[in-house]
N, CA, C and O atoms as CSV, one atom per row, in Angstrom:
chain,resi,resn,atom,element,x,y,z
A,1,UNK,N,N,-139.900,-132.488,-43.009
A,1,UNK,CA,C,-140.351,-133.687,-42.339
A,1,UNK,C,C,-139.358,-134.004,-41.217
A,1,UNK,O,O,-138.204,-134.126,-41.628
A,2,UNK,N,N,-139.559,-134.198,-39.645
A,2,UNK,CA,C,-139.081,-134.549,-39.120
A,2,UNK,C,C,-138.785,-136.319,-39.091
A,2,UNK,O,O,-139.335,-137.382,-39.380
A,3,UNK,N,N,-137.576,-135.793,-38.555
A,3,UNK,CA,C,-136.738,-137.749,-38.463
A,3,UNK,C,C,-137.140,-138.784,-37.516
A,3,UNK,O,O,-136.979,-138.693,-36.299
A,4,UNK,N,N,-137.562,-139.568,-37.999
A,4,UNK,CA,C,-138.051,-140.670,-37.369
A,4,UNK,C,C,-137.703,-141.001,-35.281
A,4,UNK,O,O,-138.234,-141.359,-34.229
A,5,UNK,N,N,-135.973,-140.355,-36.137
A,5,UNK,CA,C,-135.530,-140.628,-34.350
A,5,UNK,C,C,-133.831,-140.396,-34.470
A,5,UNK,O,O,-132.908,-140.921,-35.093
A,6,UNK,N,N,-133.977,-139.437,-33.621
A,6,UNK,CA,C,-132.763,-138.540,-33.300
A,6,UNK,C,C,-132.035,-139.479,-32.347
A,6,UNK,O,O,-132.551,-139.945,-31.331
A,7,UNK,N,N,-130.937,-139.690,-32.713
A,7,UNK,CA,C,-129.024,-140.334,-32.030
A,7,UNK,C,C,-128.326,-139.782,-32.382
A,7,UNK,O,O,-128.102,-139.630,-33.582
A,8,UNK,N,N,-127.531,-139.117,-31.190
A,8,UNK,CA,C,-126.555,-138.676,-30.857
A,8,UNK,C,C,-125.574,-139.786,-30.187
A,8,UNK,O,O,-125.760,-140.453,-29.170
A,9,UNK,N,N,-124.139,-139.766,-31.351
A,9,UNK,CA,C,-123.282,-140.753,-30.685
A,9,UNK,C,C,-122.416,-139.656,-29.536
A,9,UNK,O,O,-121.845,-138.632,-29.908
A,10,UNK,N,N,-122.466,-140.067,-28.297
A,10,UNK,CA,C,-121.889,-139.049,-27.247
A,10,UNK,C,C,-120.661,-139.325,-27.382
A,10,UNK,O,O,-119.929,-138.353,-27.567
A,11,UNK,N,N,-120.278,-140.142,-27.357
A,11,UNK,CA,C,-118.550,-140.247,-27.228
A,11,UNK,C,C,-117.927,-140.179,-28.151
A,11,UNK,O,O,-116.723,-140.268,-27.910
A,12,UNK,N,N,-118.331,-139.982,-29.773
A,12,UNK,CA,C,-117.966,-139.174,-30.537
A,12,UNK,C,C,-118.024,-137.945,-30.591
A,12,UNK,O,O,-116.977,-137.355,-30.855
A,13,UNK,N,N,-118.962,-137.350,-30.416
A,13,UNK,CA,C,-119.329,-135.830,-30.286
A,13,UNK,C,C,-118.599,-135.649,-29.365
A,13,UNK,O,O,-117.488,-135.368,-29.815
A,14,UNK,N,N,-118.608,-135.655,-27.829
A,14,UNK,CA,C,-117.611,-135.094,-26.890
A,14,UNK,C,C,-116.518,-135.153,-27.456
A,14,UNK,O,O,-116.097,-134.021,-27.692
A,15,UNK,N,N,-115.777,-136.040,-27.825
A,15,UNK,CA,C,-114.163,-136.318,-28.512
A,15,UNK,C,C,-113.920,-135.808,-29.349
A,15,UNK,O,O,-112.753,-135.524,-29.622
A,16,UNK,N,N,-115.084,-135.445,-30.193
A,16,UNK,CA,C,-115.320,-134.463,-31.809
A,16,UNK,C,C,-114.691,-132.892,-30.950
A,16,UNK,O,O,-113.664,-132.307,-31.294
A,17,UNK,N,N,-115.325,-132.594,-30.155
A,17,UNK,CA,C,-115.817,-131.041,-29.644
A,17,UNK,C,C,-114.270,-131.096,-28.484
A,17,UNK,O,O,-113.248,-130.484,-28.795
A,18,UNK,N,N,-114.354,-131.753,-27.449
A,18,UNK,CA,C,-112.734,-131.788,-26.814
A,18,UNK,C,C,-111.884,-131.743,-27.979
A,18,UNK,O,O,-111.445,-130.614,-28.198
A,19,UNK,N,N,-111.561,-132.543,-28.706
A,19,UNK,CA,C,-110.511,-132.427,-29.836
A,19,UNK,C,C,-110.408,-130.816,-30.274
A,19,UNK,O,O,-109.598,-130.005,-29.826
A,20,UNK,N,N,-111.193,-130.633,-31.025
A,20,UNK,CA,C,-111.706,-128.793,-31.446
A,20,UNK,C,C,-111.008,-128.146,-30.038
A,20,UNK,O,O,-109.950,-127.572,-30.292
A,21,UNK,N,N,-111.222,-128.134,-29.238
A,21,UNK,CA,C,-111.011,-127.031,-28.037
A,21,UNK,C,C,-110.031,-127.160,-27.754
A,21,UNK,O,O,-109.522,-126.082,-27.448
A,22,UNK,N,N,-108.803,-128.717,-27.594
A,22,UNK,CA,C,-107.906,-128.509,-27.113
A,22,UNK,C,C,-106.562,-128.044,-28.714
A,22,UNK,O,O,-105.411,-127.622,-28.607
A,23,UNK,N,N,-107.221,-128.301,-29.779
A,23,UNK,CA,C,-106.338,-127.644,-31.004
A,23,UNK,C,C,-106.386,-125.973,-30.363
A,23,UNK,O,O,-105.337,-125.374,-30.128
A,24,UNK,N,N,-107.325,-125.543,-30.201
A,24,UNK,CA,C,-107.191,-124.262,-30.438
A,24,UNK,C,C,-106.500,-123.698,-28.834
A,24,UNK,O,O,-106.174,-122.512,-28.786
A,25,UNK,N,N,-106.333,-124.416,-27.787
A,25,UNK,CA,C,-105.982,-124.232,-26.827
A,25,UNK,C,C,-104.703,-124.531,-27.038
A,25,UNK,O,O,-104.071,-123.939,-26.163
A,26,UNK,N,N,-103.940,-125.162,-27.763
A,26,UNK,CA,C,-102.385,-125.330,-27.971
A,26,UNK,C,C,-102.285,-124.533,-28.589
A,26,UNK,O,O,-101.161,-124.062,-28.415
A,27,UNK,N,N,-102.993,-123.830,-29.538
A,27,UNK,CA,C,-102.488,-122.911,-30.486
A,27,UNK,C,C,-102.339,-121.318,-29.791
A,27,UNK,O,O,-101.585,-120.476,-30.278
A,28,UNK,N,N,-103.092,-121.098,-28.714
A,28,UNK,CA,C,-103.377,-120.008,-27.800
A,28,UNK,C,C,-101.928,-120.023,-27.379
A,28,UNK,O,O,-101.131,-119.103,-27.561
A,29,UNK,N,N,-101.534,-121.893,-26.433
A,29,UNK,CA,C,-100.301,-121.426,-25.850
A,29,UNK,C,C,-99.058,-121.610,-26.407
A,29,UNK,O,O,-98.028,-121.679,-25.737
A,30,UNK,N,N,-99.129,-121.727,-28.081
A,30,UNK,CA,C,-97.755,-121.457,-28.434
A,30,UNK,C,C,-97.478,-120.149,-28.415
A,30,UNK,O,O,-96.408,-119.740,-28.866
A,31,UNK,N,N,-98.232,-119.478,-27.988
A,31,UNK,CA,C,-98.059,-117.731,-27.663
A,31,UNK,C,C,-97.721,-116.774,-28.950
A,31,UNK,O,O,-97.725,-117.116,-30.133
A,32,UNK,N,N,-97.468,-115.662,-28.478
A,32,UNK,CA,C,-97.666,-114.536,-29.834
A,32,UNK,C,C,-96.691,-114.685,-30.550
A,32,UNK,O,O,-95.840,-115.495,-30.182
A,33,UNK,N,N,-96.479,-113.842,-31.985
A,33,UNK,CA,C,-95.734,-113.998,-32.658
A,33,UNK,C,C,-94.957,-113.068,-32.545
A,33,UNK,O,O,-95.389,-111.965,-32.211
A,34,UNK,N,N,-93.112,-113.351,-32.885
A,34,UNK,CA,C,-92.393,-112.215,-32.820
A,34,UNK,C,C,-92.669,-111.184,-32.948
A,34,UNK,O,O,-93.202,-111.090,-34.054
A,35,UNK,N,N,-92.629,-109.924,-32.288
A,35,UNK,CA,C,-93.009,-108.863,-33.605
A,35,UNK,C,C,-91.269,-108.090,-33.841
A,35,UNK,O,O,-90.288,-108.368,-33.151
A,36,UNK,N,N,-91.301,-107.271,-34.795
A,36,UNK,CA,C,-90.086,-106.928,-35.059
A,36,UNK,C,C,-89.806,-105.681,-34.221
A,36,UNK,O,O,-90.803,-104.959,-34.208
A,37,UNK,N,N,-88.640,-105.114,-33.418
A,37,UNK,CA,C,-88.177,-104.118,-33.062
A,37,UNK,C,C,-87.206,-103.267,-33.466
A,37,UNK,O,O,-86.050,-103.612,-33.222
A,38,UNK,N,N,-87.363,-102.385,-33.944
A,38,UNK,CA,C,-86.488,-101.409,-33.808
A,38,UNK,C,C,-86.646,-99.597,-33.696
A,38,UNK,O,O,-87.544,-99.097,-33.017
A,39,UNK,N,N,-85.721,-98.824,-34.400
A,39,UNK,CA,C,-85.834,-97.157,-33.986
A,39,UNK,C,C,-87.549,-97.375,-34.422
A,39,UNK,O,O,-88.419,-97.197,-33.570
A,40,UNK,N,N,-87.865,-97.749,-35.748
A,40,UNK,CA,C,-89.309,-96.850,-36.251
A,40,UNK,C,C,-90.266,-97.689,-35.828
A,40,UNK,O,O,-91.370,-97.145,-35.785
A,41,UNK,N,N,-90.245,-99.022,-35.439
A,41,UNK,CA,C,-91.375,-100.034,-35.265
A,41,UNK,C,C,-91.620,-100.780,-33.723
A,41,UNK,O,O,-92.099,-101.822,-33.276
A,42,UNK,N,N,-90.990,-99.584,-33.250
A,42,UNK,CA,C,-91.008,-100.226,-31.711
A,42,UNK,C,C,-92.021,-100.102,-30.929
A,42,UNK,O,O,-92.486,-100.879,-30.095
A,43,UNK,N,N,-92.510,-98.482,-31.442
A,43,UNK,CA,C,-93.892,-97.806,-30.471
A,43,UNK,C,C,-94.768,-98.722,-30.987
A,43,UNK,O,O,-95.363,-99.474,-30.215
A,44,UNK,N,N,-94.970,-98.788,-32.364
A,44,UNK,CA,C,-95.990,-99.725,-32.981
A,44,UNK,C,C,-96.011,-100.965,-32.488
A,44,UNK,O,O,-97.156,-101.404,-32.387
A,45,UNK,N,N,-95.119,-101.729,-32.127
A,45,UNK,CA,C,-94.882,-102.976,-31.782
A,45,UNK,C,C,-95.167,-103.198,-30.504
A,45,UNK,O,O,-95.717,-104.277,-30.287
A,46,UNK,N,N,-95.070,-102.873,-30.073
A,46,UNK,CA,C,-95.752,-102.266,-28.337
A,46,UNK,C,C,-97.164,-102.671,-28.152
A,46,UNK,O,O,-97.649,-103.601,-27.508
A,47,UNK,N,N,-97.856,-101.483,-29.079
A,47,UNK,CA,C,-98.709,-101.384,-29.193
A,47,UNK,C,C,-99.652,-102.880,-29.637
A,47,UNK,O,O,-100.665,-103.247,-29.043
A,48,UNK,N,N,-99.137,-103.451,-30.593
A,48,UNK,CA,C,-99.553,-104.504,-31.283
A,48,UNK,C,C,-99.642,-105.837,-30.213
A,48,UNK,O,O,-100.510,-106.709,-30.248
A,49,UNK,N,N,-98.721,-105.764,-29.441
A,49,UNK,CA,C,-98.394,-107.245,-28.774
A,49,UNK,C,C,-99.191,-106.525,-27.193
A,49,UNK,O,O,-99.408,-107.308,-26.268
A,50,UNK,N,N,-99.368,-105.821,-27.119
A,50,UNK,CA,C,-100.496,-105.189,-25.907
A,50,UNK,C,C,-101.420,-105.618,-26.757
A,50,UNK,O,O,-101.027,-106.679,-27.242
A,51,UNK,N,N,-102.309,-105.353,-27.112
A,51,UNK,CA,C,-103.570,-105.833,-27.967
A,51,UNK,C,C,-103.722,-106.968,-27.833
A,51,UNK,O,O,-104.678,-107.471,-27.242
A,52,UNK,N,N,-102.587,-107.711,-28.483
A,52,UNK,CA,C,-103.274,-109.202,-28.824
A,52,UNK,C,C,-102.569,-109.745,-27.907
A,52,UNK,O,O,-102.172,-110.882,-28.162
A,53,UNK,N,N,-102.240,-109.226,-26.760
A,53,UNK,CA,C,-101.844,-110.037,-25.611
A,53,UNK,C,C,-103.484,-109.991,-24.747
A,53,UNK,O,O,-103.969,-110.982,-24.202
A,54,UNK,N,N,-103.934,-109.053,-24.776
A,54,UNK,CA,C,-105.354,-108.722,-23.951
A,54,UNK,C,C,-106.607,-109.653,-25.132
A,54,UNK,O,O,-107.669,-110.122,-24.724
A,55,UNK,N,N,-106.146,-109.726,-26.535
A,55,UNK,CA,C,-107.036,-110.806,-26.994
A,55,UNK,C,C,-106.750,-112.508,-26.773
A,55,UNK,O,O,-107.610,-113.365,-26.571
A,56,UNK,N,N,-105.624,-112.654,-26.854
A,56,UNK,CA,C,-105.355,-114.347,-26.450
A,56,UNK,C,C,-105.426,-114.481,-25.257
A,56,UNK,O,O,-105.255,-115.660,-24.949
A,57,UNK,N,N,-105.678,-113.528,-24.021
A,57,UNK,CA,C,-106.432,-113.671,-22.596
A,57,UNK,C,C,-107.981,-113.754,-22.935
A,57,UNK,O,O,-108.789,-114.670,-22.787
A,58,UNK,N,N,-108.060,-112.945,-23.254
A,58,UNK,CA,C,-109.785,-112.968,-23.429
A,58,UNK,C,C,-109.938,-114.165,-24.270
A,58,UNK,O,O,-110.795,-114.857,-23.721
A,59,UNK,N,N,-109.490,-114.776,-25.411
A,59,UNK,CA,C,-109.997,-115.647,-26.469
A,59,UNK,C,C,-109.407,-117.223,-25.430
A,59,UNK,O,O,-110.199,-118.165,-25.471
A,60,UNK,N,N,-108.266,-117.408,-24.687
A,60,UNK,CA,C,-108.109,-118.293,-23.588
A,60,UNK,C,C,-109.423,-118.815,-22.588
A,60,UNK,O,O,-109.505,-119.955,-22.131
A,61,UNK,N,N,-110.301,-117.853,-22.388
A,61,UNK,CA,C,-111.568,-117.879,-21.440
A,61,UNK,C,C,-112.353,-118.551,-22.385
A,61,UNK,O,O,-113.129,-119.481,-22.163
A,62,UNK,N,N,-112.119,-118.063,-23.359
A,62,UNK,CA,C,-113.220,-118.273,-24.225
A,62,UNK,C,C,-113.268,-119.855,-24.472
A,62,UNK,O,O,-114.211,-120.613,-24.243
A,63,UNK,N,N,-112.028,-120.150,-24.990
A,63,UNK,CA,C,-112.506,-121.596,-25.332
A,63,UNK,C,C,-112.260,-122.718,-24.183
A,63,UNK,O,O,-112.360,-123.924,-24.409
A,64,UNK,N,N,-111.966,-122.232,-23.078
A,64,UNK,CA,C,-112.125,-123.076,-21.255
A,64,UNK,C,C,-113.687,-123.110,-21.483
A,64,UNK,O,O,-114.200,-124.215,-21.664
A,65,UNK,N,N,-114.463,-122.007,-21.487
A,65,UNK,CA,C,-115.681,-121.769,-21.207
A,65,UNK,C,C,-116.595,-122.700,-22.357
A,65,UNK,O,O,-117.609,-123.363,-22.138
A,66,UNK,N,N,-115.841,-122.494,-23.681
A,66,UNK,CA,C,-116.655,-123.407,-24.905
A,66,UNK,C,C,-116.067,-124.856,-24.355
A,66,UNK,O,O,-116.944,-125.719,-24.371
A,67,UNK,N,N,-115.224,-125.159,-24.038
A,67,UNK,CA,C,-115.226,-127.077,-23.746
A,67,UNK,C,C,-116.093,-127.155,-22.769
A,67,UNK,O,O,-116.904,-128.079,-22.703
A,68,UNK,N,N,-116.014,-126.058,-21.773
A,68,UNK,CA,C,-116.906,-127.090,-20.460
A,68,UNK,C,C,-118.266,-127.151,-21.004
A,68,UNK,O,O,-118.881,-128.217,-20.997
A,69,UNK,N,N,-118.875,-125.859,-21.566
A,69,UNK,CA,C,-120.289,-125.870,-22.043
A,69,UNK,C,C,-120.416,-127.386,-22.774
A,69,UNK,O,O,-121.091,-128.325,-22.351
A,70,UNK,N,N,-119.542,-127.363,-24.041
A,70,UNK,CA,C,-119.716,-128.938,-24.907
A,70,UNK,C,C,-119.683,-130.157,-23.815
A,70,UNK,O,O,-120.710,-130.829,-23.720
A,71,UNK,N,N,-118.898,-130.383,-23.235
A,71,UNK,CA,C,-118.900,-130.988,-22.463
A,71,UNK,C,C,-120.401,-131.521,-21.341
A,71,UNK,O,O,-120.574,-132.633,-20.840
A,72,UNK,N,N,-121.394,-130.146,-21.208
A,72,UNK,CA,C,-122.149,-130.107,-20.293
A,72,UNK,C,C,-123.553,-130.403,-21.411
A,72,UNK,O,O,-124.551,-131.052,-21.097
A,73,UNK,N,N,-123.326,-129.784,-22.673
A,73,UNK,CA,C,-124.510,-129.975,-23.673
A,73,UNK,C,C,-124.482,-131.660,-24.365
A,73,UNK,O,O,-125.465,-132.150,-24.920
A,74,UNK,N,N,-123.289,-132.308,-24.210
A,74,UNK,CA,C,-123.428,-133.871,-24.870
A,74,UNK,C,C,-123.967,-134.407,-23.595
A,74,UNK,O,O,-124.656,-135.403,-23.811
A,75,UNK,N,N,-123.903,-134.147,-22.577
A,75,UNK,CA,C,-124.148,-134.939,-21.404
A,75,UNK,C,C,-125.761,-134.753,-21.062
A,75,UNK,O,O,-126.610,-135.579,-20.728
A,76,UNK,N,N,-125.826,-133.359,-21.280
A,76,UNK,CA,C,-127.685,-133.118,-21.531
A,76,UNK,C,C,-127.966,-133.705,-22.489
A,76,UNK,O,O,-128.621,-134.741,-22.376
A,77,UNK,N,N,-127.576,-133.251,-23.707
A,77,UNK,CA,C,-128.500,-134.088,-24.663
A,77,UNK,C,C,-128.608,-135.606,-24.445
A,77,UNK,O,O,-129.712,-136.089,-24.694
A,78,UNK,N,N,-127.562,-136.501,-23.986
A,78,UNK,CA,C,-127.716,-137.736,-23.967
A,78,UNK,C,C,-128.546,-137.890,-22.988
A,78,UNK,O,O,-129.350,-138.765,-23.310
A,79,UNK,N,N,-128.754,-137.492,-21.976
A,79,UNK,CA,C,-129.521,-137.440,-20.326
A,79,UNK,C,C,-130.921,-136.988,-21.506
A,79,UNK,O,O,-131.447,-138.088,-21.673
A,80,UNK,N,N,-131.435,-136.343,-22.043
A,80,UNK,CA,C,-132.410,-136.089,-22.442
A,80,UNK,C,C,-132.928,-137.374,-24.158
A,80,UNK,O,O,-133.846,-137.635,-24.936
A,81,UNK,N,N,-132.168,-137.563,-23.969
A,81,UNK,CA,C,-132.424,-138.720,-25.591
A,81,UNK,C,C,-132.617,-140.443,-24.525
A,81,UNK,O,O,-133.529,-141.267,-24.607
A,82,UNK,N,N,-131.571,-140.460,-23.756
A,82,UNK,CA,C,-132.297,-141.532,-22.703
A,82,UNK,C,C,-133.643,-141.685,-22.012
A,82,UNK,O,O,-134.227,-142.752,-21.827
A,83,UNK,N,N,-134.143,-140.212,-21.581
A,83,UNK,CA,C,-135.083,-139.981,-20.875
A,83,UNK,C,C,-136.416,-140.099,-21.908
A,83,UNK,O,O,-137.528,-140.548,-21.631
A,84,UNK,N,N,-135.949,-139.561,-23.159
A,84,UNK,CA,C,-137.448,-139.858,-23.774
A,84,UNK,C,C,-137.556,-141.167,-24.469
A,84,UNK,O,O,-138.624,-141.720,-24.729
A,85,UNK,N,N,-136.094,-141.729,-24.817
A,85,UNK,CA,C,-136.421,-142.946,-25.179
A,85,UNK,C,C,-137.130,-144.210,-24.415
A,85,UNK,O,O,-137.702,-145.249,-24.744
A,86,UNK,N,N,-136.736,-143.472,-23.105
A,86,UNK,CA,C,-137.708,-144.290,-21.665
A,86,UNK,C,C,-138.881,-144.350,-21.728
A,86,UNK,O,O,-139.617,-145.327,-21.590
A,87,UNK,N,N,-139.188,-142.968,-22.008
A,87,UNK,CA,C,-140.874,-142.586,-21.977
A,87,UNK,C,C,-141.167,-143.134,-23.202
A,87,UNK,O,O,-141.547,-144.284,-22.980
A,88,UNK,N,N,-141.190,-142.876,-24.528
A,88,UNK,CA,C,-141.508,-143.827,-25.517
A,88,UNK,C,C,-141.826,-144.812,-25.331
A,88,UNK,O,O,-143.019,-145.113,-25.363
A,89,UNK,N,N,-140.568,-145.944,-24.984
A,89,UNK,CA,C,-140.670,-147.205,-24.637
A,89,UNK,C,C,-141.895,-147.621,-23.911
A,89,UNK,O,O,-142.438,-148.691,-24.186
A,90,UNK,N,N,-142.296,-146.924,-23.110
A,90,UNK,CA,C,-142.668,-147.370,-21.934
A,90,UNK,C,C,-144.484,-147.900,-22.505
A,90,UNK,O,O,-145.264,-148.403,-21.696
């Protein structure tokens, strides 16, 4: 059964969804974790912090790209929950 009537509180949800994006965006730039060096674990270590240096670039885009979207989907949905509550009304 659908709901009588759909509300969306926007300025919770945006603040809900900014909040979310900028945790994980501090957590991006406290940057990688030590890794250990020495004679046997160096090539490996190399290796390891190349990797997830090319993933916390890529996963960085990622969540720029997920706030602005949230950002752009509370603002539609509210632009669209105004607009039909207009037409309803009317």
């Amino acid at each position: 059964m659908a709901p009588a009537e759909f509300a969306m509180e926007p300025e919770s949800t945006g603040a809900g969804l900014a909040s979310a994006g900028q945790l994980r965006a501090q957590a991006l730039a406290s940057g990688l974790p030590v890794l250990p060096v020495g004679n046997y674990v160096s090539g490996y270590s190399a290796v390891v912090e190349a990797v997830l240096t090319g993933y916390s670039a890529e996963l960085s885009g990622k969540v720029a790209a997920g706030m602005t979207q949230a950002a752009i989907s509370v603002a539609t949905m509210q632009d669209t929950e105004q607009s039909g509550q207009a037409t309803l009304s009317s």
